[in-house]
KOLLOGU-613784 format. One record per atom (N, C-alpha, C): residue in three letters; chain; y negated, x, z negated. Coordinates in nm, 2 decimals, decimal comma, padded with zeros to 4 digits. Example, Ala and Ser with C-alpha at 12.3 -4.5 7.8 and 13.67 -1.06 7.14 Angstrom:
% KOLLOGU-613784
{rest:ala | kette:A | c2:00,57 | c1:01,32 | c3:-00,78}
{rest:ala | kette:A | c2:00,45 | c1:01,23 | c3:-00,78}
{rest:ala | kette:A | c2:00,33 | c1:01,32 | c3:-00,78}
{rest:ser | kette:A | c2:00,22 | c1:01,28 | c3:-00,71}
{rest:ser | kette:A | c2:00,11 | c1:01,37 | c3:-00,71}
{rest:ser | kette:A | c2:00,00 | c1:01,29 | c3:-00,79}
% end
This chain:
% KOLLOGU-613784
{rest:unk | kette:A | c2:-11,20 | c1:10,03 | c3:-11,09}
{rest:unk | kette:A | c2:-11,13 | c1:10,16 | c3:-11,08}
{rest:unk | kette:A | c2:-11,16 | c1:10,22 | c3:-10,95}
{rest:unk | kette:A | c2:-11,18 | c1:10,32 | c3:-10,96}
{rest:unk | kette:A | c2:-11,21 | c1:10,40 | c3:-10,83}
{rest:unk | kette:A | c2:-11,07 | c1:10,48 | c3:-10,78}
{rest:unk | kette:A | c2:-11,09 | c1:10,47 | c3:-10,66}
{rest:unk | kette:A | c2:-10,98 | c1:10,52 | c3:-10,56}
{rest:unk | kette:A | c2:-10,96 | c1:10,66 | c3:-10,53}
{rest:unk | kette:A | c2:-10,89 | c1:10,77 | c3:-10,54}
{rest:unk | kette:A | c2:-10,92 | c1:10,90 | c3:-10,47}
{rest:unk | kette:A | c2:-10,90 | c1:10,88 | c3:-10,34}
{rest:unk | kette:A | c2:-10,97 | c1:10,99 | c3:-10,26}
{rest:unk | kette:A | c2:-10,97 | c1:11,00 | c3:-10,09}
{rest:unk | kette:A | c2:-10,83 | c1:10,98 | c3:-10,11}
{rest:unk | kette:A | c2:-10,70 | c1:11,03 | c3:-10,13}
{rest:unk | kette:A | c2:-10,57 | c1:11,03 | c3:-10,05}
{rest:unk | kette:A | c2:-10,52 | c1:10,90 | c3:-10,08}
{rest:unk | kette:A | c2:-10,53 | c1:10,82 | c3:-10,17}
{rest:unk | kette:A | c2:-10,54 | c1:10,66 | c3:-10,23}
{rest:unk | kette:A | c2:-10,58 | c1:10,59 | c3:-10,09}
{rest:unk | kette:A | c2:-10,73 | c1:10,61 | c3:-10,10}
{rest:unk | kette:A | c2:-10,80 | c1:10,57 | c3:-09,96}
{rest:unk | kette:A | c2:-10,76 | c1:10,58 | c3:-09,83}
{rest:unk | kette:A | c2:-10,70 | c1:10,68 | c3:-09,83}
{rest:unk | kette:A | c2:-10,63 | c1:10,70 | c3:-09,69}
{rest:unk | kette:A | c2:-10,47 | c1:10,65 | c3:-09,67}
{rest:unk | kette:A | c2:-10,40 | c1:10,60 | c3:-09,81}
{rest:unk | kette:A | c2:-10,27 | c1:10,58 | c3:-09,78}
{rest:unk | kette:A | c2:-10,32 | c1:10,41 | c3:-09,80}
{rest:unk | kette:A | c2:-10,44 | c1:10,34 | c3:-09,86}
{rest:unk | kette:A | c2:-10,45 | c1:10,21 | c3:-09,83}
{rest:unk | kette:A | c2:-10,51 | c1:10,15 | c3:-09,67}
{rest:unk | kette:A | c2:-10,59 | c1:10,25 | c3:-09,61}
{rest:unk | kette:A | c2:-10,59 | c1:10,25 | c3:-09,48}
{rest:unk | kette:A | c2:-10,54 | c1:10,22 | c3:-09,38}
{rest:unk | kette:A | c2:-10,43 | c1:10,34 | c3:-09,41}
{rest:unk | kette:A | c2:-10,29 | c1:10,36 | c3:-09,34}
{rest:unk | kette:A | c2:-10,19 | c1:10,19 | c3:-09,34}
{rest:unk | kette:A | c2:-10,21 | c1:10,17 | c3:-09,43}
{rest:unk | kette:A | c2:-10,16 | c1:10,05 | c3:-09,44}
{rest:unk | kette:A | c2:-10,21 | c1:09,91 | c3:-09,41}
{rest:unk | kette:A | c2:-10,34 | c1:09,91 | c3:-09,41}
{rest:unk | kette:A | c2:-10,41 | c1:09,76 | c3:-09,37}
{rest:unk | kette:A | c2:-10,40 | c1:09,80 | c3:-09,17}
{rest:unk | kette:A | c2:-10,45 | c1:09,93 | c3:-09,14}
{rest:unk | kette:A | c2:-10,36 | c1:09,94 | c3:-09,00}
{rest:unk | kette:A | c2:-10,31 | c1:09,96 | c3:-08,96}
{rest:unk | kette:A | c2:-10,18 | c1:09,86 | c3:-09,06}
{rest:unk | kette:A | c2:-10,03 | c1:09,90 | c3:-08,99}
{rest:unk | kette:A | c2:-09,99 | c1:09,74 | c3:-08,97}
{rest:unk | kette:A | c2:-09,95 | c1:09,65 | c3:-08,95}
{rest:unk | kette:A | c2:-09,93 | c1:09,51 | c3:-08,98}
{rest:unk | kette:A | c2:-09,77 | c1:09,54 | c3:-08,99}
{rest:unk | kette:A | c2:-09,67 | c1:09,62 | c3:-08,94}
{rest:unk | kette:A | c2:-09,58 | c1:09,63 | c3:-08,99}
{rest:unk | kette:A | c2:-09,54 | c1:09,63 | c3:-09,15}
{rest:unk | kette:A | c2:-09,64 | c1:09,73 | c3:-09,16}
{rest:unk | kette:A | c2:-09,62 | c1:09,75 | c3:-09,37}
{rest:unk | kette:A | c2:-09,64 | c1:09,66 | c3:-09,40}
{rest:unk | kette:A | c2:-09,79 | c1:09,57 | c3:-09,37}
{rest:unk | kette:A | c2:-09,84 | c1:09,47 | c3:-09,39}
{rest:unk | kette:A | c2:-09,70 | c1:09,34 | c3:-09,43}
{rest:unk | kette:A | c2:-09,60 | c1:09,33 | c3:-09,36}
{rest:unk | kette:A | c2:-09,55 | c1:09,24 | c3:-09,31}
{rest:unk | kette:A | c2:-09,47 | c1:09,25 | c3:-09,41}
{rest:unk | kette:A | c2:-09,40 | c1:09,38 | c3:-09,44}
{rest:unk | kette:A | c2:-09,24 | c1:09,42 | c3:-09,51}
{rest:unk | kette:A | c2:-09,37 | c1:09,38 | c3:-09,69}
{rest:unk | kette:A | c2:-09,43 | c1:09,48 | c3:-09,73}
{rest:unk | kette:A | c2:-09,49 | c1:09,44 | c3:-09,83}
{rest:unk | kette:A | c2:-09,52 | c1:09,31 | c3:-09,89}
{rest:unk | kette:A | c2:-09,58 | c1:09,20 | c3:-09,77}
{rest:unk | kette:A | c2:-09,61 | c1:09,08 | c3:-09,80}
{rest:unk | kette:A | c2:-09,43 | c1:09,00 | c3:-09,79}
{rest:unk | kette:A | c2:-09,35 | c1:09,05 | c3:-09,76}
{rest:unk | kette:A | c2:-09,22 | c1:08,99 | c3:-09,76}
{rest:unk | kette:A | c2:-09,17 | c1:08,94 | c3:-09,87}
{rest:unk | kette:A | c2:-09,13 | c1:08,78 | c3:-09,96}
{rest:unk | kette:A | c2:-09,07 | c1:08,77 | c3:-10,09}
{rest:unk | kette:A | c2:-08,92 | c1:08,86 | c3:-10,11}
{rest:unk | kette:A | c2:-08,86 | c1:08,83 | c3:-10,00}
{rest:unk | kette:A | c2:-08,77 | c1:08,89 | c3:-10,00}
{rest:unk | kette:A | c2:-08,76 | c1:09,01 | c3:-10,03}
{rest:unk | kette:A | c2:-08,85 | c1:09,09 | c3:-09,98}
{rest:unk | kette:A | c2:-08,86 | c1:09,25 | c3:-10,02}
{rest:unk | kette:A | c2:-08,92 | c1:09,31 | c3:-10,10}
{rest:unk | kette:A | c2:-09,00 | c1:09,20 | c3:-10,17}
{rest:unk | kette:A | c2:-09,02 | c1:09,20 | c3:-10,27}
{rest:unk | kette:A | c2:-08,95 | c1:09,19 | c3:-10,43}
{rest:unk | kette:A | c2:-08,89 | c1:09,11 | c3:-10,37}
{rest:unk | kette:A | c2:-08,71 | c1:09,12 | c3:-10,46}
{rest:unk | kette:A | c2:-08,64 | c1:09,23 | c3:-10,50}
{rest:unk | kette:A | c2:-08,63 | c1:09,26 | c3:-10,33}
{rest:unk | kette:A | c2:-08,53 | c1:09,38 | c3:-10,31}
{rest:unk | kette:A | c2:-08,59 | c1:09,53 | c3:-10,37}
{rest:unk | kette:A | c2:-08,70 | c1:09,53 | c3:-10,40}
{rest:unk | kette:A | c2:-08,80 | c1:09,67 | c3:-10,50}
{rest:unk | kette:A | c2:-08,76 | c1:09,62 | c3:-10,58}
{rest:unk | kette:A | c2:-08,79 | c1:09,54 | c3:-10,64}
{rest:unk | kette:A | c2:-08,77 | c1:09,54 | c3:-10,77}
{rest:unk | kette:A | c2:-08,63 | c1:09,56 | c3:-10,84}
{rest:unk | kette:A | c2:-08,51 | c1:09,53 | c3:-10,72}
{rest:unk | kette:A | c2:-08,39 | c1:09,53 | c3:-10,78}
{rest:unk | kette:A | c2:-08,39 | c1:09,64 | c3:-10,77}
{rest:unk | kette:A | c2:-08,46 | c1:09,73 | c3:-10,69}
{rest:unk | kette:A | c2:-08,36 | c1:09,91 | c3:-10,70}
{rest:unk | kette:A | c2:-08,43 | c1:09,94 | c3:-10,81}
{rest:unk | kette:A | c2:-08,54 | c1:09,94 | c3:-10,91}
{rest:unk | kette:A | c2:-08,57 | c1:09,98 | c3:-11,03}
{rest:unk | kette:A | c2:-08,43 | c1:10,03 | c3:-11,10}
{rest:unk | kette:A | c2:-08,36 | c1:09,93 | c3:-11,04}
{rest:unk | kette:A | c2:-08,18 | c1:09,96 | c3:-11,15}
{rest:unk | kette:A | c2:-08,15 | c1:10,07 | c3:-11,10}
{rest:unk | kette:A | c2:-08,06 | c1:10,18 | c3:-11,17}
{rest:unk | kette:A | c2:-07,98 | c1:10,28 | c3:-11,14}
{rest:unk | kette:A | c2:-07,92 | c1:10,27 | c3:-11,02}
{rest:unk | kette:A | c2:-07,88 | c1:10,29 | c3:-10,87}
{rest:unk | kette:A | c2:-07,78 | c1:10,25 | c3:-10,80}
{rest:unk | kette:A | c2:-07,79 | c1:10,16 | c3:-10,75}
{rest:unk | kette:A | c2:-07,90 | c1:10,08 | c3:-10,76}
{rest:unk | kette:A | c2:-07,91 | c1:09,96 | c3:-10,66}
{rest:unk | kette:A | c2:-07,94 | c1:10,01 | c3:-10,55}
{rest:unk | kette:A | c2:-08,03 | c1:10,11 | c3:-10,56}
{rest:unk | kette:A | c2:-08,10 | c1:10,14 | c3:-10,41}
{rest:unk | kette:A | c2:-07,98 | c1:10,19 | c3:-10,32}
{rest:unk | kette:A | c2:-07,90 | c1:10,26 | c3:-10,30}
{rest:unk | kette:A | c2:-07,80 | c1:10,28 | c3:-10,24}
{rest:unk | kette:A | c2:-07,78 | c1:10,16 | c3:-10,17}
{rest:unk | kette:A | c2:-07,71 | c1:10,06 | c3:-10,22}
{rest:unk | kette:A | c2:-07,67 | c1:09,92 | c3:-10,20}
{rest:unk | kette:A | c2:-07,78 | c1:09,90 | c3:-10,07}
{rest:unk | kette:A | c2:-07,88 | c1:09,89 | c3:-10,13}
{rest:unk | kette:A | c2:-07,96 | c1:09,84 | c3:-10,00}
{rest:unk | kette:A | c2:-07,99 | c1:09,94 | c3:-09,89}
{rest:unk | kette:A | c2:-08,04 | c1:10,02 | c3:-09,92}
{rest:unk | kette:A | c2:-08,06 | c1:10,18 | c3:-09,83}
{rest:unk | kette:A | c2:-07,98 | c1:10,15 | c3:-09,71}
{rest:unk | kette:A | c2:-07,81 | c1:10,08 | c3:-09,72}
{rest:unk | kette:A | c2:-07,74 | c1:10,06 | c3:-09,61}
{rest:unk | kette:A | c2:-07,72 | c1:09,95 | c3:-09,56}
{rest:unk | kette:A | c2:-07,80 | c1:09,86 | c3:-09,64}
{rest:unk | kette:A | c2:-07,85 | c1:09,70 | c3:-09,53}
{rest:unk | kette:A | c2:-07,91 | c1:09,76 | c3:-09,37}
{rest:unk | kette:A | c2:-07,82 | c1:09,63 | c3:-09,32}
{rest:unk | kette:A | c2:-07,92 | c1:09,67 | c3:-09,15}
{rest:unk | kette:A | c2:-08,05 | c1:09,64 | c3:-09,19}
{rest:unk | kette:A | c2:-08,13 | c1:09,54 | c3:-09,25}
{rest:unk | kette:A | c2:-08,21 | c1:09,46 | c3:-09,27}
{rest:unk | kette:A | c2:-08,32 | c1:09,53 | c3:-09,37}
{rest:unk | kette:A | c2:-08,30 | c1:09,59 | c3:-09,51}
{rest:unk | kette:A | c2:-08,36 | c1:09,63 | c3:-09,58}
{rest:unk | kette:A | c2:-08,36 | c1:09,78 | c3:-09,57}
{rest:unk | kette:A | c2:-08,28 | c1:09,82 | c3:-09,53}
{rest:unk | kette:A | c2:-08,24 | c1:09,98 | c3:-09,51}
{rest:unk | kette:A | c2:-08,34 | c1:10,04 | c3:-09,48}
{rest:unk | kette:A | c2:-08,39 | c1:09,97 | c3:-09,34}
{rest:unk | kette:A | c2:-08,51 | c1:10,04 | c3:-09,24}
{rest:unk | kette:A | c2:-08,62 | c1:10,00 | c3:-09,29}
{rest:unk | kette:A | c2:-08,61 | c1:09,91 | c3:-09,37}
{rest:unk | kette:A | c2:-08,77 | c1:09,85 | c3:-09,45}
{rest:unk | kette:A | c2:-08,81 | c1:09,93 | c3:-09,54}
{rest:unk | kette:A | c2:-08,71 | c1:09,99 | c3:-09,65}
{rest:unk | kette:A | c2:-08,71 | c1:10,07 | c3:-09,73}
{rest:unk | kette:A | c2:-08,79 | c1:10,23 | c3:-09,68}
{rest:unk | kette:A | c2:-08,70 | c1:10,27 | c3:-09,56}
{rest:unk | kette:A | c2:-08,73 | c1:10,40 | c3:-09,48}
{rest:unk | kette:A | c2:-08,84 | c1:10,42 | c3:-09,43}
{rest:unk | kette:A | c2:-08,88 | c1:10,27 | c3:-09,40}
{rest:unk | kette:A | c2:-09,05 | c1:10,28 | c3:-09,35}
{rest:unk | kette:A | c2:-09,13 | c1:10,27 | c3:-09,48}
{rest:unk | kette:A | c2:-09,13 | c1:10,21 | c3:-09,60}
{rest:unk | kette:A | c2:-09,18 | c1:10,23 | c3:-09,71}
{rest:unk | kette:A | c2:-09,22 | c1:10,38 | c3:-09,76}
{rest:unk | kette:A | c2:-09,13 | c1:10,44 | c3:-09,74}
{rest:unk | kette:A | c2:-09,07 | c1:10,62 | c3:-09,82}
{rest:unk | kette:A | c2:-09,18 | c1:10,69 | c3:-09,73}
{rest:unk | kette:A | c2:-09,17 | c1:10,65 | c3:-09,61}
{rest:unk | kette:A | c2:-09,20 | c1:10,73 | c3:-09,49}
{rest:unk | kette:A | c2:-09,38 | c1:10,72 | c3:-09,50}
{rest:unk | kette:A | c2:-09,42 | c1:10,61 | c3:-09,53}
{rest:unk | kette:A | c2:-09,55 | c1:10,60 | c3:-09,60}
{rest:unk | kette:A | c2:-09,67 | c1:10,61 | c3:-09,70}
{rest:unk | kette:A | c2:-09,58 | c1:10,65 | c3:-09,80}
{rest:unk | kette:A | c2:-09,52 | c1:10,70 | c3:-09,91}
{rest:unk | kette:A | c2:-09,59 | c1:10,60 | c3:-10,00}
{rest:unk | kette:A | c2:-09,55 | c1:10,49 | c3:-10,02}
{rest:unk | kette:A | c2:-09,53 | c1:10,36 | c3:-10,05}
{rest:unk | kette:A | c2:-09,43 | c1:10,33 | c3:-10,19}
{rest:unk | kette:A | c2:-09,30 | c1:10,42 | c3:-10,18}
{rest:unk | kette:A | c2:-09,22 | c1:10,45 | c3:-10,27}
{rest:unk | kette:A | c2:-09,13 | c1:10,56 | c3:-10,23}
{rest:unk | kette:A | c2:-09,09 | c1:10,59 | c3:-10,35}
{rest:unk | kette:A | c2:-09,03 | c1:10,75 | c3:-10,34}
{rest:unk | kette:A | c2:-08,91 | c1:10,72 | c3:-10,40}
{rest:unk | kette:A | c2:-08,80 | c1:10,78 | c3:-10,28}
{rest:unk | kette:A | c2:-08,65 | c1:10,79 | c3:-10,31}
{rest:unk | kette:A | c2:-08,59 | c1:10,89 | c3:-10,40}
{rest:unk | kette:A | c2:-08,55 | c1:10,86 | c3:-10,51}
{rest:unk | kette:A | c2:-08,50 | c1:10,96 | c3:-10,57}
{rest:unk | kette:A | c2:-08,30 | c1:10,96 | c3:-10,54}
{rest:unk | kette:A | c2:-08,27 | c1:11,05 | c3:-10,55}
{rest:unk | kette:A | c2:-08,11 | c1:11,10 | c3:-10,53}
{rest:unk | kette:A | c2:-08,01 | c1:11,03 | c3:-10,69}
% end
């Protein structure tokens, strides 16, 4: 499968970040995506000390997208 340039540049962005690197390779936060798939989970987490900011740096990279 071929990648477009902006693909390319948001996988980039990521192999030189070791922060993303870190939160992404996380089991734990890997959990925690998966749970907000549910209606209303994300809230829940959004206000963890812990996941809140993990999340925010995710969005911020645009890694996943917050919907209201």
């Amino acid at each position: 499968m071929t990648r477009s340039p902006k693909e390319d540049a948001v996988v980039q962005r990521i192999l030189a970040d070791p922060e993303l690197q870190g939160i992404l390779g996380d089991p734990d936060m890997q959990k925690v995506l998966r749970a907000c798939q549910v209606p209303g989970v994300l809230s829940k987490y959004m206000n963890d000390k812990v996941f809140g900011p993990k999340i925010q740096k995710l969005a911020r990279a645009g890694l996943v997208q917050l919907h209201p």
